[in-house]
C-alpha positions in Angstrom: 0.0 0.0 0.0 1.8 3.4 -1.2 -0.1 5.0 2.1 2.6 2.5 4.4 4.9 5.5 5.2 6.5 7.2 7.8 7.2 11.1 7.7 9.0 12.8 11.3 8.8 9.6 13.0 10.5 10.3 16.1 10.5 6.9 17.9 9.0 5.0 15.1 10.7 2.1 13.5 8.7 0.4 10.7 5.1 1.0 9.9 3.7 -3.1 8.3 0.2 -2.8 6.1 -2.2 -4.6 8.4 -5.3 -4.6 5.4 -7.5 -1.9 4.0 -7.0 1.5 6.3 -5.0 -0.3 8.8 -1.0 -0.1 10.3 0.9 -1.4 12.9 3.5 1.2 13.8 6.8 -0.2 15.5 8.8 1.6 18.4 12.6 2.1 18.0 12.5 2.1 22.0 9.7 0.7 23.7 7.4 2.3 26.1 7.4 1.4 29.8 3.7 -0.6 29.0 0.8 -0.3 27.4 -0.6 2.4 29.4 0.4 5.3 27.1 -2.2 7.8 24.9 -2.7 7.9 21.4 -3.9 10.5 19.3 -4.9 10.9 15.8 -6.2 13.6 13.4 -7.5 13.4 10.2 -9.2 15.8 7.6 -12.0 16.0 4.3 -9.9 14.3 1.3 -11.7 14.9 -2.2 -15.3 16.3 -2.9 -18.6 16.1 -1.3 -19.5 15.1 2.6 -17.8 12.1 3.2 -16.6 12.2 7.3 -13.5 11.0 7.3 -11.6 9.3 10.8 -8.9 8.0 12.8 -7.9 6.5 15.6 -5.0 4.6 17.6 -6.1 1.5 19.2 -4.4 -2.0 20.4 -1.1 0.0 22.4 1.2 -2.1 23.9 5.0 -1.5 24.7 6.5 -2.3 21.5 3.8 -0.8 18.8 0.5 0.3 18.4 -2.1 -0.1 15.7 -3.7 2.8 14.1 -6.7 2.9 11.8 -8.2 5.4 9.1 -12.0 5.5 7.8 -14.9 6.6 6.3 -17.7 7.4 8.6 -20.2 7.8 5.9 -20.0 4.3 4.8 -18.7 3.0 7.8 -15.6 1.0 6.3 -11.7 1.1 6.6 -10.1 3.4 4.0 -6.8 3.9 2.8 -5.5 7.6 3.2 -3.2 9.6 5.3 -3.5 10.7 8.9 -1.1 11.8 11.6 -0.8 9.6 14.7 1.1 10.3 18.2 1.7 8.8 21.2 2.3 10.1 24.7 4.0 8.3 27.5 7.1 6.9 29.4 9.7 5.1 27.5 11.1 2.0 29.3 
C-alpha cells in the first residue's frame, strides 16, 4: 500500500500494512507498557460530505495499531492521517 509510510517519526521504527486502512507502527525504544495515549487527526480528502476518521487502538509496549475510515459508509479506507503517542519510555 503506497499510504505504508512514515514522515517525522521520532520513535518509530517500521510502519507493516495490516489490510485496508490499517498499520501497525513499530517503536525504536519501547514504552514502559501499554498504558500510554494515542492520538490521531485526520481531515476532508476529495469532494462532497464524506466524514473522514482516525484513531489509535491496540497500544502495547513495542507498537500500536492505528486505523483510518470513512464514517459515511462505515468502512476502513486507505489515506493519510497523523498519529502520536504520549508516555514513558522503558
Amino acid at each position: 500500500d503506497t499510504h505504508d509510510s512514515l514522515t517525522d517519526s521520532f520513535n518509530a521504527s517500521s510502519i507493516s500494512d495490516g489490510g485496508t486502512g490499517q498499520a501497525t507502527i513499530s517503536l525504536s525504544s519501547s514504552m514502559s507498557d501499554g498504558n500510554y495515549c494515542g492520538a490521531s487527526g485526520s481531515g476532508h480528502i476529495g469532494s462532497g460530505t464524506t466524514t473522514k476518521h482516525t484513531y489509535v487502538k491496540d497500544l502495547t509496549a513495542s507498537n500500536y495499531v492505528v486505523f483510518a475510515g470513512d464514517t459515511t459508509a462505515n468502512t476502513n479506507q486507505d489515506y493519510g492521517g497523523s498519529y502520536s503517542i504520549f508516555g514513558d519510555l522503558a
